[in-house]
FIKOLZA-1660 file (N, C-alpha, C; in steps of 0.1 Angstrom, whole numbers, plus 5000, padded with zeros to 4 digits):
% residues 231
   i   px   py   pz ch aa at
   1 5203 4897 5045  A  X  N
   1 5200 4883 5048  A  X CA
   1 5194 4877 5035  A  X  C
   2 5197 4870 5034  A  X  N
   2 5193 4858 5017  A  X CA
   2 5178 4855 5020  A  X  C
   3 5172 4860 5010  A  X  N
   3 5156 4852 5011  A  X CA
   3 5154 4841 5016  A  X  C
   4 5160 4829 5013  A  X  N
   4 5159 4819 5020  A  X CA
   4 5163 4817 5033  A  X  C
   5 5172 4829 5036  A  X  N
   5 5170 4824 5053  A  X CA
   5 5159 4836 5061  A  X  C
   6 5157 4846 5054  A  X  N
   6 5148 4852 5058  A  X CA
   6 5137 4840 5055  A  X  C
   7 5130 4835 5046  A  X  N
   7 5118 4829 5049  A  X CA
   7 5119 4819 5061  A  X  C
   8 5128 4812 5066  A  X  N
   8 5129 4806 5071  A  X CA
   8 5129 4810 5085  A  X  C
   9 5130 4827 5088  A  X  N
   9 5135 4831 5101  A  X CA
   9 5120 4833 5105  A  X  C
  10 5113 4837 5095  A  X  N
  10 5100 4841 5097  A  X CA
  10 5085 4826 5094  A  X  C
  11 5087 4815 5089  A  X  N
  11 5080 4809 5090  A  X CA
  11 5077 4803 5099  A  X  C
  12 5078 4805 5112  A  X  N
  12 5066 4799 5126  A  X CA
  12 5064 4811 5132  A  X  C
  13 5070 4823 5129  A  X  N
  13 5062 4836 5134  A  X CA
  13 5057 4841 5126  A  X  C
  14 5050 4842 5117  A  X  N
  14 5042 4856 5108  A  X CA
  14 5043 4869 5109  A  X  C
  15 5043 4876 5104  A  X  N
  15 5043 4890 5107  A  X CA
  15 5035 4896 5096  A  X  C
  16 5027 4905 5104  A  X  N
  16 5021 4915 5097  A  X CA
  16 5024 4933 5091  A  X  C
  17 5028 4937 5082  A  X  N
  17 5034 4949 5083  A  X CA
  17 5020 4956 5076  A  X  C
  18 5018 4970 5078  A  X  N
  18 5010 4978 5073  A  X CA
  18 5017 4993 5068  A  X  C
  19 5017 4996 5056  A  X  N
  19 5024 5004 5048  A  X CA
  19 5011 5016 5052  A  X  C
  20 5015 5028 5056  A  X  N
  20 5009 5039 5053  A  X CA
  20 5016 5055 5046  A  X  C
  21 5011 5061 5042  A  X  N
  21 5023 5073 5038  A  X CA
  21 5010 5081 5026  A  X  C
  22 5018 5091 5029  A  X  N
  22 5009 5099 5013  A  X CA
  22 5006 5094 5001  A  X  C
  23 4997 5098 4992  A  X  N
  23 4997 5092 4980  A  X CA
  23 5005 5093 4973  A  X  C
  24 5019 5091 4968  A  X  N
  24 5028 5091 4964  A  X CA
  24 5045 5088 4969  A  X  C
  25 5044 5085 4981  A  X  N
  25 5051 5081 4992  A  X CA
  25 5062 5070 4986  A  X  C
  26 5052 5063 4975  A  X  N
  26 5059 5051 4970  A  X CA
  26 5057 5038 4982  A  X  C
  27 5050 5037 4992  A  X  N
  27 5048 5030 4998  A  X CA
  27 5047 5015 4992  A  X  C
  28 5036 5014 4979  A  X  N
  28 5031 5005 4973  A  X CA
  28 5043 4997 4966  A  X  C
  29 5056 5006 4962  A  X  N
  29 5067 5001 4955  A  X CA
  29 5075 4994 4968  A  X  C
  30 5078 5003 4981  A  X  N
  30 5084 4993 4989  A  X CA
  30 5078 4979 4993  A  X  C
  31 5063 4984 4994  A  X  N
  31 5057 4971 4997  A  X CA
  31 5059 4959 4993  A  X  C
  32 5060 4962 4982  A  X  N
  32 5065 4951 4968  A  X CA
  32 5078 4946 4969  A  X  C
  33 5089 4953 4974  A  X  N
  33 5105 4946 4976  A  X CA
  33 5105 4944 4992  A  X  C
  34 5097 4942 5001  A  X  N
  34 5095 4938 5013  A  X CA
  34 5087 4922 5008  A  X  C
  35 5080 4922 5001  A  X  N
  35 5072 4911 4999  A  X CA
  35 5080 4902 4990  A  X  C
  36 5092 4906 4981  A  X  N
  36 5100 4892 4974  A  X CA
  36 5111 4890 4986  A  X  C
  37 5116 4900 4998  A  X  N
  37 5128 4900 5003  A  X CA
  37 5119 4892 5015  A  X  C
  38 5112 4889 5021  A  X  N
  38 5107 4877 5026  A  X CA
  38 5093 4867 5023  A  X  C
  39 5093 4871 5015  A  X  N
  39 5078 4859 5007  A  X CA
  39 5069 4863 5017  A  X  C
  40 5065 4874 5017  A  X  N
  40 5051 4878 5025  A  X CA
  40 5039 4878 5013  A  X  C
  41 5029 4878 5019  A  X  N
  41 5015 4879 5011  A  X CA
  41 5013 4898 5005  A  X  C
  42 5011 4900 4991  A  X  N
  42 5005 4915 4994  A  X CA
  42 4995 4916 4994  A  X  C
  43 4985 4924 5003  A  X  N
  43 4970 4929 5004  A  X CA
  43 4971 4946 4998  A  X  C
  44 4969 4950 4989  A  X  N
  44 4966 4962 4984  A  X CA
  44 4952 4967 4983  A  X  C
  45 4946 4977 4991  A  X  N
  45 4934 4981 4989  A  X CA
  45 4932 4987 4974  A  X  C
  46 4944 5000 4969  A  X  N
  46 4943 5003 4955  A  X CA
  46 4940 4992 4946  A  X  C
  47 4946 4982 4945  A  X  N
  47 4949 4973 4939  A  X CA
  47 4936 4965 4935  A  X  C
  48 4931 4959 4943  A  X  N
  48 4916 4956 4949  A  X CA
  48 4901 4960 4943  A  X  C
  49 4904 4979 4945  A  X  N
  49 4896 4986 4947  A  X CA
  49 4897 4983 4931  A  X  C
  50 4909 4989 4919  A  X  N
  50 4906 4991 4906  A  X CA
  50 4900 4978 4901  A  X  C
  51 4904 4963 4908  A  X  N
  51 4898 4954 4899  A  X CA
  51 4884 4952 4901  A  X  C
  52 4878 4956 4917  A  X  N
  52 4864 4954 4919  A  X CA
  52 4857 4967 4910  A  X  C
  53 4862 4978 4907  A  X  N
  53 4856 4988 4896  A  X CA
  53 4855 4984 4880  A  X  C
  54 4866 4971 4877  A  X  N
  54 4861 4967 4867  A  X CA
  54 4850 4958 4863  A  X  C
  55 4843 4956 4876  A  X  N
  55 4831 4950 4875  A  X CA
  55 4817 4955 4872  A  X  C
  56 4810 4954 4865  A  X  N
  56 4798 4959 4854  A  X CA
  56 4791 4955 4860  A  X  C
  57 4788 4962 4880  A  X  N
  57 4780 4961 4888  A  X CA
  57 4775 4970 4893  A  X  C
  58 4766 4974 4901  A  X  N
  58 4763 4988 4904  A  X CA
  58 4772 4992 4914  A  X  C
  59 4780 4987 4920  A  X  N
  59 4789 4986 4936  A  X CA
  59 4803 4989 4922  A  X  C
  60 4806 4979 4916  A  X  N
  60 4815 4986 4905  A  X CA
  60 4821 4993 4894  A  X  C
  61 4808 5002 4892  A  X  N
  61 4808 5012 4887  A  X CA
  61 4807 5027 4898  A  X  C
  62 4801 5022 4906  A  X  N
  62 4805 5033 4915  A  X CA
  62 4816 5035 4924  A  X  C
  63 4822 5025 4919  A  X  N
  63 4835 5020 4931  A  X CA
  63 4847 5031 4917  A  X  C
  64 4846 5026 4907  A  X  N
  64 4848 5035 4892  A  X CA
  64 4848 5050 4893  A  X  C
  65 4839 5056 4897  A  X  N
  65 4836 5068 4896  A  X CA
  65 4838 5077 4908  A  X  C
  66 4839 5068 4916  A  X  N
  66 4845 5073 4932  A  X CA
  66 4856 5077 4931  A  X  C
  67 4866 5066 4928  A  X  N
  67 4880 5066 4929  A  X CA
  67 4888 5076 4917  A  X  C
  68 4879 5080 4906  A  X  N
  68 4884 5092 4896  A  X CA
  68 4882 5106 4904  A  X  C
  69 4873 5107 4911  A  X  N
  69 4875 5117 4920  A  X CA
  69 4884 5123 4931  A  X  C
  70 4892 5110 4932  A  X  N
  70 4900 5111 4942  A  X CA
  70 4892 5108 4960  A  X  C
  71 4880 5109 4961  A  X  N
  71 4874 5107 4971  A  X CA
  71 4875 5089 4974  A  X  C
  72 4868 5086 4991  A  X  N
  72 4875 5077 4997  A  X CA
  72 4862 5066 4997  A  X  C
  73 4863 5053 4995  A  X  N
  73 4850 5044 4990  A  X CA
  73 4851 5041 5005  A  X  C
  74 4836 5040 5010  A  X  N
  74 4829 5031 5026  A  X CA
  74 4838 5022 5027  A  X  C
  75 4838 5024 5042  A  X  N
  75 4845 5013 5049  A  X CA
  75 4839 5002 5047  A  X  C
  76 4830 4994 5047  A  X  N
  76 4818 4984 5043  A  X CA
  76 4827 4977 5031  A  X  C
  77 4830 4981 5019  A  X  N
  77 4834 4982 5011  A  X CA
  77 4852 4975 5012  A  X  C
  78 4860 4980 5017  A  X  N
  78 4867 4979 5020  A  X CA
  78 4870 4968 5029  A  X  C
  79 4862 4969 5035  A  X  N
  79 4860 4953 5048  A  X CA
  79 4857 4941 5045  A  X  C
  80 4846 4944 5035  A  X  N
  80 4841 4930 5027  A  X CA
  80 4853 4926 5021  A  X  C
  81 4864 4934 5010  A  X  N
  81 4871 4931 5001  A  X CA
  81 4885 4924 5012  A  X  C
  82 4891 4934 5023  A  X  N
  82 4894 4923 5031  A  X CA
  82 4893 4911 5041  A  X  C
  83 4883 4909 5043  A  X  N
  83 4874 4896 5050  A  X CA
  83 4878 4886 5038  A  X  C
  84 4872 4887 5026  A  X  N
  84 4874 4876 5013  A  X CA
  84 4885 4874 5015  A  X  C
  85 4897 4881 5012  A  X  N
  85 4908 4878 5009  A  X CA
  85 4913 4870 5025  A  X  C
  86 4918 4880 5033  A  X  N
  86 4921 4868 5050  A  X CA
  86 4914 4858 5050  A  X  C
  87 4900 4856 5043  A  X  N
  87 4895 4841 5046  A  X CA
  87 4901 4828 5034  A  X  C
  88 4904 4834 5022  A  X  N
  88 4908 4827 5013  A  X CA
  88 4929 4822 5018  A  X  C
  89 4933 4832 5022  A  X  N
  89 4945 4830 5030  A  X CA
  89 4947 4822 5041  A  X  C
  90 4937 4823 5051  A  X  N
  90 4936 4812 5060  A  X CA
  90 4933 4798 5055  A  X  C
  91 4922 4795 5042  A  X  N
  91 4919 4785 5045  A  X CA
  91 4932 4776 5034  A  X  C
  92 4936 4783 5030  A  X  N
  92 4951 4780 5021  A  X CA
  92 4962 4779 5032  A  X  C
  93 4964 4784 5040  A  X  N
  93 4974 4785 5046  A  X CA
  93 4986 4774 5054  A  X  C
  94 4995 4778 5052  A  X  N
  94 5009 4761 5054  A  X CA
  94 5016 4767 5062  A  X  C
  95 5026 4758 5059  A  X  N
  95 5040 4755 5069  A  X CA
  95 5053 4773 5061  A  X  C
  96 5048 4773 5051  A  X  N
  96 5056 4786 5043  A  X CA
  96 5047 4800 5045  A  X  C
  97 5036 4797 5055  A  X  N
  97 5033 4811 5054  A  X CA
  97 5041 4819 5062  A  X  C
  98 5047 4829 5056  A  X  N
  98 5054 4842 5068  A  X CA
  98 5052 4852 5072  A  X  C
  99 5038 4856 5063  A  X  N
  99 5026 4871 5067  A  X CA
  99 5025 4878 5058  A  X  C
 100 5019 4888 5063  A  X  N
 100 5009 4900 5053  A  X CA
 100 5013 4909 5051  A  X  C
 101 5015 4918 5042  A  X  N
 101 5017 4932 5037  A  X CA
 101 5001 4940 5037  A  X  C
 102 4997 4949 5043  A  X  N
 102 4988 4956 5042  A  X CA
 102 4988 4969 5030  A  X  C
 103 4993 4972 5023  A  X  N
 103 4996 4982 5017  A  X CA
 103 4985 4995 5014  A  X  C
 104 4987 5010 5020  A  X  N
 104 4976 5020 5021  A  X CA
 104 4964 5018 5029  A  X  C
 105 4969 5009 5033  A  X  N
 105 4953 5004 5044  A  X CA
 105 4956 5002 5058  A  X  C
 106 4947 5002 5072  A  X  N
 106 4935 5012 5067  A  X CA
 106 4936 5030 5067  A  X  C
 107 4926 5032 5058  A  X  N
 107 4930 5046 5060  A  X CA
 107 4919 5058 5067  A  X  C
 108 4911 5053 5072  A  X  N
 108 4902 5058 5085  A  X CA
 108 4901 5053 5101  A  X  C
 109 4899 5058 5111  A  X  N
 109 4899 5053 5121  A  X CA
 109 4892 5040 5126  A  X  C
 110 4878 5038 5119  A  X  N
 110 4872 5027 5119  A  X CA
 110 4876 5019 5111  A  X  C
 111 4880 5020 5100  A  X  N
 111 4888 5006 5094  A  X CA
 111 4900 4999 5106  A  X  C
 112 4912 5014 5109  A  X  N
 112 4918 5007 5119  A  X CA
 112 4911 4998 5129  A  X  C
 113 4901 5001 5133  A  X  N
 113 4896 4994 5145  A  X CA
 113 4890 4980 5139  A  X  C
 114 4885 4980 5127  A  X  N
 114 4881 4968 5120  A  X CA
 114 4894 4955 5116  A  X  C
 115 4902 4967 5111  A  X  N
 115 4911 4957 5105  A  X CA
 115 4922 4949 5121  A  X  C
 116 4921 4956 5133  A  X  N
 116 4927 4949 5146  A  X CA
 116 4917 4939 5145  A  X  C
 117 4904 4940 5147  A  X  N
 117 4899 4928 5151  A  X CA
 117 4893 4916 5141  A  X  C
 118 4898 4921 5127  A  X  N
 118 4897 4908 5116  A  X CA
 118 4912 4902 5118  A  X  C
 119 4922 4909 5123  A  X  N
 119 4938 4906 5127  A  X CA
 119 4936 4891 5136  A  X  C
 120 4929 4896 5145  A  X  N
 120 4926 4888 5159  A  X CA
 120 4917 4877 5161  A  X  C
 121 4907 4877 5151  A  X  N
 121 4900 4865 5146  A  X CA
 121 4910 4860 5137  A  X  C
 122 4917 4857 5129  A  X  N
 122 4925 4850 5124  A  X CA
 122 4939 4849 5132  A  X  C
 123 4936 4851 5145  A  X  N
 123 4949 4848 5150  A  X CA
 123 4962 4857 5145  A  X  C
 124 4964 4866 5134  A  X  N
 124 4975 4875 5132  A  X CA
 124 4979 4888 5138  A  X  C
 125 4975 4887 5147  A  X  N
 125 4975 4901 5156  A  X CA
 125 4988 4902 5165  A  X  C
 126 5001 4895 5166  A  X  N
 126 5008 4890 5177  A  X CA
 126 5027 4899 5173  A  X  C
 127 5020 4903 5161  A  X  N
 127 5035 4902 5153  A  X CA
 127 5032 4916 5143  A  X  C
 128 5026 4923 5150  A  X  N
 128 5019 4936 5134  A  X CA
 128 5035 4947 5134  A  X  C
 129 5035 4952 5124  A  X  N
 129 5046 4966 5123  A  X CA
 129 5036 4975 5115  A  X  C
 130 5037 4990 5116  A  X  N
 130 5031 4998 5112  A  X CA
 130 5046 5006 5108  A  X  C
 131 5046 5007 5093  A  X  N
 131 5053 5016 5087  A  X CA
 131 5045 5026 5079  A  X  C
 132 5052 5041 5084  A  X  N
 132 5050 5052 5078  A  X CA
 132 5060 5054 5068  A  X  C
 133 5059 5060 5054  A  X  N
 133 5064 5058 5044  A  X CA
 133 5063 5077 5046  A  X  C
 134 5074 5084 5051  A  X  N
 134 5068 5100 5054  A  X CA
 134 5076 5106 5044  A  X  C
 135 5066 5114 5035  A  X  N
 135 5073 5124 5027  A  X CA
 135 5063 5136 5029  A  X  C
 136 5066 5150 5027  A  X  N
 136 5058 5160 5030  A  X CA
 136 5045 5163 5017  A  X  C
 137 5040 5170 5021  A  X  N
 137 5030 5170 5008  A  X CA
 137 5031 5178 5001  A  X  C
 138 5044 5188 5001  A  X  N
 138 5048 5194 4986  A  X CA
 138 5055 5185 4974  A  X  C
 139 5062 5173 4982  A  X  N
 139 5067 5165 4978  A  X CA
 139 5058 5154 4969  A  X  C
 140 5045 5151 4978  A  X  N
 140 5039 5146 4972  A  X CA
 140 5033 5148 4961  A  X  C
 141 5031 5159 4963  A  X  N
 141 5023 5167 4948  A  X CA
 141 5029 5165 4935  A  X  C
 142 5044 5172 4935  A  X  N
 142 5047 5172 4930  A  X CA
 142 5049 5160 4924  A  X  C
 143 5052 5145 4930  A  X  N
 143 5057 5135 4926  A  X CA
 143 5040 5131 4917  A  X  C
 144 5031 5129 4924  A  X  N
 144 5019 5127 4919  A  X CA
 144 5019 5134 4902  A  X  C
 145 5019 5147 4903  A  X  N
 145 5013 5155 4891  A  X CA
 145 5022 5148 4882  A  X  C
 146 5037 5142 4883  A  X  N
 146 5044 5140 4871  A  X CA
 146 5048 5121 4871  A  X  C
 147 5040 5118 4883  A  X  N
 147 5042 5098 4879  A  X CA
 147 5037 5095 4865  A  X  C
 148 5036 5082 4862  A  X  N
 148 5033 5075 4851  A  X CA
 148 5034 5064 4849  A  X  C
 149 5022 5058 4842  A  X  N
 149 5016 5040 4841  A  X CA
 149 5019 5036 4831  A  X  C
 150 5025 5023 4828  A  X  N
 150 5030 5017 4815  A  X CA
 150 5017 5013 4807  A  X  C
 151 5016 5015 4794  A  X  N
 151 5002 5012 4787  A  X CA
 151 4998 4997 4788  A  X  C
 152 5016 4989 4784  A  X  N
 152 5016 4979 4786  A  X CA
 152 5012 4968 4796  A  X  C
 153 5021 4965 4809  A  X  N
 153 5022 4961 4819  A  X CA
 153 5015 4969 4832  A  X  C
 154 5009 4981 4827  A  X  N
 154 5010 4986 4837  A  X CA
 154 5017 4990 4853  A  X  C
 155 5030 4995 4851  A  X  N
 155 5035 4994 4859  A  X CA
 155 5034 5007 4866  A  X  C
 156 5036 5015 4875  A  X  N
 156 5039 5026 4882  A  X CA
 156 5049 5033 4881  A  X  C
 157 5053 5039 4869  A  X  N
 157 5065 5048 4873  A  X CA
 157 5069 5062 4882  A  X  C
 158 5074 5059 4897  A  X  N
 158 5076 5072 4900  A  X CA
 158 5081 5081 4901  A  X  C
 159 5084 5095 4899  A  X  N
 159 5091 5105 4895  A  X CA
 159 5101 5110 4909  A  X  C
 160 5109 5093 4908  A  X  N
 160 5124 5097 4920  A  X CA
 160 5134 5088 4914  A  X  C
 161 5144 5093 4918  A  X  N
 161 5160 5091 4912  A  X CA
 161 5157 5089 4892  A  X  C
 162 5163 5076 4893  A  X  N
 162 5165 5078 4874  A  X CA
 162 5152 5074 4869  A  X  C
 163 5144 5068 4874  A  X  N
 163 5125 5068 4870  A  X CA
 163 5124 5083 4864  A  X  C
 164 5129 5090 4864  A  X  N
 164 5124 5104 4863  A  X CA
 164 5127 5101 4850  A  X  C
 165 5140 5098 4842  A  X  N
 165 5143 5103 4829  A  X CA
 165 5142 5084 4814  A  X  C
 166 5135 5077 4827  A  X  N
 166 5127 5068 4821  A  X CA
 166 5119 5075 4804  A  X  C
 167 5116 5073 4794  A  X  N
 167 5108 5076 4781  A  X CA
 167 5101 5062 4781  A  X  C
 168 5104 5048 4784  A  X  N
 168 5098 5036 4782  A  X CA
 168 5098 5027 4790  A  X  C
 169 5087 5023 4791  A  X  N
 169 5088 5011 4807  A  X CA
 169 5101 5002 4810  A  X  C
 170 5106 5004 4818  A  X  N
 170 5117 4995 4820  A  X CA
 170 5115 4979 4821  A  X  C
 171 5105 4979 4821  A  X  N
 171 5102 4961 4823  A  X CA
 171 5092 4955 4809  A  X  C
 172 5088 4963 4802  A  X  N
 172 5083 4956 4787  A  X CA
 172 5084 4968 4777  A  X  C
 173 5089 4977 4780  A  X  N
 173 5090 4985 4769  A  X CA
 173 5081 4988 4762  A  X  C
 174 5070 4989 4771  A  X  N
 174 5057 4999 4764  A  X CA
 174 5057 5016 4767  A  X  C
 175 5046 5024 4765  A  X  N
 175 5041 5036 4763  A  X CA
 175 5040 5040 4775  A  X  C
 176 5044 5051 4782  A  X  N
 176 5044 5055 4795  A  X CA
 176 5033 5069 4794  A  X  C
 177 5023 5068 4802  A  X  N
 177 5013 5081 4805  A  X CA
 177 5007 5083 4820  A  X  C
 178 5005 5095 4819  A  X  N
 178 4999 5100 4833  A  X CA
 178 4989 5095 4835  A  X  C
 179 4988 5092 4846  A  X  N
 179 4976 5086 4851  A  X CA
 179 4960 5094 4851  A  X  C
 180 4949 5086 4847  A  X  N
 180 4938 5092 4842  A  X CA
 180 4934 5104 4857  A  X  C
 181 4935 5094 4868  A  X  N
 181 4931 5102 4881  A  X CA
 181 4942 5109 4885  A  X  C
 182 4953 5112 4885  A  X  N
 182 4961 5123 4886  A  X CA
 182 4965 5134 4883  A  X  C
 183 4950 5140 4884  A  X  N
 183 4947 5156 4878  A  X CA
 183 4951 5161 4893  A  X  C
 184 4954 5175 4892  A  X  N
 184 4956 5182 4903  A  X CA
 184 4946 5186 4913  A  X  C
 185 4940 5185 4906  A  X  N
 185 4923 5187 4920  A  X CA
 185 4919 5173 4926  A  X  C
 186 4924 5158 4919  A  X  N
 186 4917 5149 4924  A  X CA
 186 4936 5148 4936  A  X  C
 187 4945 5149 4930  A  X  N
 187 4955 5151 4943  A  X CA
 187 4954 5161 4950  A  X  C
 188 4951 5173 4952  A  X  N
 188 4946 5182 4964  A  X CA
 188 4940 5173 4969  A  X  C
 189 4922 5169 4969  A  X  N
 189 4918 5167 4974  A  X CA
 189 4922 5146 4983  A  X  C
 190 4927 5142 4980  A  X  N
 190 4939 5128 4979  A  X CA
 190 4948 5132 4992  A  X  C
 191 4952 5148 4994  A  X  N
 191 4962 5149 5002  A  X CA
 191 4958 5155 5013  A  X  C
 192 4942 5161 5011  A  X  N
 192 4935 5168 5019  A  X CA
 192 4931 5157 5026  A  X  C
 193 4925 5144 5023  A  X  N
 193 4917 5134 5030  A  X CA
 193 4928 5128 5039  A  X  C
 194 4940 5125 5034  A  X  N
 194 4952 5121 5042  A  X CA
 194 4954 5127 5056  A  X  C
 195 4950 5143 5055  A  X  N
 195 4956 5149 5067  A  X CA
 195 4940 5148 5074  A  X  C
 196 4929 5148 5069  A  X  N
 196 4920 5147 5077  A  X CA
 196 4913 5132 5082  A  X  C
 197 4921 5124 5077  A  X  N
 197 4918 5109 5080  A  X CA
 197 4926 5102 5082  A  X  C
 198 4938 5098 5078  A  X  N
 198 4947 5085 5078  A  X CA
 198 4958 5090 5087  A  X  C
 199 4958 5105 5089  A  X  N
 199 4968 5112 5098  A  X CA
 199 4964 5107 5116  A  X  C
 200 4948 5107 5111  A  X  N
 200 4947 5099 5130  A  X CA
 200 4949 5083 5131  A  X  C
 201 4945 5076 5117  A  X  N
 201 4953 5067 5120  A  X CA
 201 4968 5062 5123  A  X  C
 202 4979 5071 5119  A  X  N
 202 4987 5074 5124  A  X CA
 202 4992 5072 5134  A  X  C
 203 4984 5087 5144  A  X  N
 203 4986 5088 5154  A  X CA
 203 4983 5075 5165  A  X  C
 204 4971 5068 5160  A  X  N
 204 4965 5057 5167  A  X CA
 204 4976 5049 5171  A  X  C
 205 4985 5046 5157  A  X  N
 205 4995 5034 5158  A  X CA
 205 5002 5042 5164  A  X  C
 206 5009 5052 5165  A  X  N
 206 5018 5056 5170  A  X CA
 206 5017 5055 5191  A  X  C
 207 5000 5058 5193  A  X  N
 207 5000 5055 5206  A  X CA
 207 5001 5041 5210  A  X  C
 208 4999 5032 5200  A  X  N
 208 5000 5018 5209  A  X CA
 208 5014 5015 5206  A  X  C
 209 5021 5023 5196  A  X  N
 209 5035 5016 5196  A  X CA
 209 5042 5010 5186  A  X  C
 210 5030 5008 5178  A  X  N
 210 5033 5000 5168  A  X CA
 210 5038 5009 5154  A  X  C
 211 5044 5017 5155  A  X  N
 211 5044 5029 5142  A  X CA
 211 5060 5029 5142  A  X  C
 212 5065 5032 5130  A  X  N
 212 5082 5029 5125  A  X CA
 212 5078 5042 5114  A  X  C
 213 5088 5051 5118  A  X  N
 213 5089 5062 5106  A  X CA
 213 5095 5059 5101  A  X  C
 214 5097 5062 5089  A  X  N
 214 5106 5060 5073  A  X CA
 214 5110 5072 5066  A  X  C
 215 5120 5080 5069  A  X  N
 215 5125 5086 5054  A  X CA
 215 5121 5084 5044  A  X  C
 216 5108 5091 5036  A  X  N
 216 5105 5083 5018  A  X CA
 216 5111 5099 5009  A  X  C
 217 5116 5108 5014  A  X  N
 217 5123 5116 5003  A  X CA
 217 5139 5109 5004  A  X  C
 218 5138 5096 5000  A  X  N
 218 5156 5091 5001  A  X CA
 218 5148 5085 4983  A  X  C
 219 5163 5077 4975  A  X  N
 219 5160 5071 4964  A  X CA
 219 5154 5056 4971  A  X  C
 220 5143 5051 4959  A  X  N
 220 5137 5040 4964  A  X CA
 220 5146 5027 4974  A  X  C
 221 5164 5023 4965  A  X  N
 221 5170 5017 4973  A  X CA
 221 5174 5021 4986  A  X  C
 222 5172 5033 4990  A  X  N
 222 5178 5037 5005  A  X CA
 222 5164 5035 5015  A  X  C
 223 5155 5037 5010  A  X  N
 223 5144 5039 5017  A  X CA
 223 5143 5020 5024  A  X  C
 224 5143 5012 5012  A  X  N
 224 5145 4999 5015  A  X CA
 224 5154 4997 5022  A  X  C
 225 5164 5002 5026  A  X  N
 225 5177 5001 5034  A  X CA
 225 5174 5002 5047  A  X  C
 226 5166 5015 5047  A  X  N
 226 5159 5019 5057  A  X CA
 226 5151 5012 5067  A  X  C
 227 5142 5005 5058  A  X  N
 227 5134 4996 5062  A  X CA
 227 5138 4982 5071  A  X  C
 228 5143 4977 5060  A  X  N
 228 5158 4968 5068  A  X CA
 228 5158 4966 5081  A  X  C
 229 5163 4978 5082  A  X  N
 229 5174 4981 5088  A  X CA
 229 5165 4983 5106  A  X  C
 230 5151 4989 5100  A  X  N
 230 5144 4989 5113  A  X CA
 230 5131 4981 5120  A  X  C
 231 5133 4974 5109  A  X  N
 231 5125 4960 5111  A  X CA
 231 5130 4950 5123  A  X  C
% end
C-alpha cells in the first residue's frame, strides 16, 4: 500500500503498536520502517533514556551509569519520560495524526499496567497491536556481542544479512564500533532481565489478545513483510 494511502487509511483511527523482543531482535529497526510506511509517531524508551543520561543531573548521571550496566532504570523514571512526551503529542495533535510506535516498552509488568492506563487517559487505547519481534537468545547474543554504532550519525548496525560485511556506515560513511555497553556480562545480564521481566509482559499481552508473533531470525526485509502482512 503507498504511504499516502496508508496515511490516509489510518488518519480517523489511530493505532497504537508496541514493539517488544530481545535486546537485539532488531525491533527498534523495524520500528523505524513501520513508522515512514505509515507516518506514525516513534516513542523509544532507549532512545529517551540515552538523551535523559546526557543530562549533568543527578537523575542523569545515574540514568548513565545504570544503563552501562545493562540493568533496568525505575519505572517512575520511565513514566515521567512517557507522560511528557503523550502530553506534548496530544496537545499538538491534528487531522494527520495516525498513532504511536512504542518501541521496547514496557518492559515490566507495572509499566504494562501504567502504560494501559496513560493509553486511556489520552483516549488511545481502542486500536493497540502488541508485536513480538521473537528471536532466541543464542541468537541474540550473538547478534549483540558483534552489532555496531556509526561514530558519525550514529546509526545501529546490526549483524544480519549484508550489515554483517558493512566496514562503513552506509548512510554517512563514518567509523563503525562496538557499542560501549555491549560487553558480554552487561548482555547476559540484558537477556537474563528479559526472561525474568518483559517475558510476563508478554504473556500479559498475549492473555488479553493483543500479541502478534514475528519471525525476527528472517533478513530485516522479510521480517517487515512479515509485519505487513499481519497487521
Amino acid at each position: 500500500m503507498p504511504a499516502a494511502q496508508a496515511s490516509s487509511k489510518y488518519m480517523s483511527n489511530p493505532q497504537i503498536f508496541i514493539f517488544l523482543g530481545r535486546a537485539g531482535s532488531g525491533k527498534g529497526t523495524q520500528a523505524e520502517l513501520l513508522v515512514k510506511k505509515l507516518g506514525l509517531i516513534y516513542i523509544g524508551s532507549g532512545e529517551s533514556l540515552r538523551a535523559r543520561a546526557q543530562t549533568a543531573d543527578f537523575t542523569g548521571q545515574k540514568t548513565n551509569a545504570i544503563m552501562k550496566t545493562g540493568e533496568l532504570v525505575p519505572t517512575s523514571l520511565i513514566f515521567m519520560l512517557w507522560i511528557n512526551r503523550l502530553e506534548e503529542i496530544k496537545k499538538s495533535q491534528d487531522d494527520d495524526f495516525n498513532g504511536l510506535i512504542f518501541d521496547g516498552s514496557p518492559r515490566k509488568m507495572n509499566e504494562a499496567q501504567l502504560l494501559d492506563e496513560a493509553l486511556k487517559w489520552y483516549e488511545w487505547d481502542k486500536k493497540m497491536k502488541v508485536l513480538l519481534i521473537d528471536i532466541s537468545r543464542q541468537e541474540a547474543f550473538n547478534r549483540l556481542t558483534k552489532r555496531r554504532i556509526c561514530q558519525g550519525c550514529g546509526q545501529l548496525i546490526l549483524f544480519v544479512g549484508h550489515y554483517r560485511d558493512l566496514e562503513k556506515c552506509d548512510k554517512c560513511g563514518g567509523e563503525l564500533e562496538v557499542r560501549a555497553d555491549d560487553t558480554p556480562e552487561a548482555i547476559n545480564l540484558r537477556l537474563d532481565l528479559y526472561e525474568q521481566e518483559v517475558q510476563l509482559v508478554v504473556e500479559f499481552y498475549e492473555k488479553k489478545g493483543l500479541l502478534i508473533s514475528i519471525n525476527g531470525e528472517q533478513s530485516i526485509e522479510d521480517v517487515h513483510k512479515e509485519i505487513l502482512m499481519k497487521i
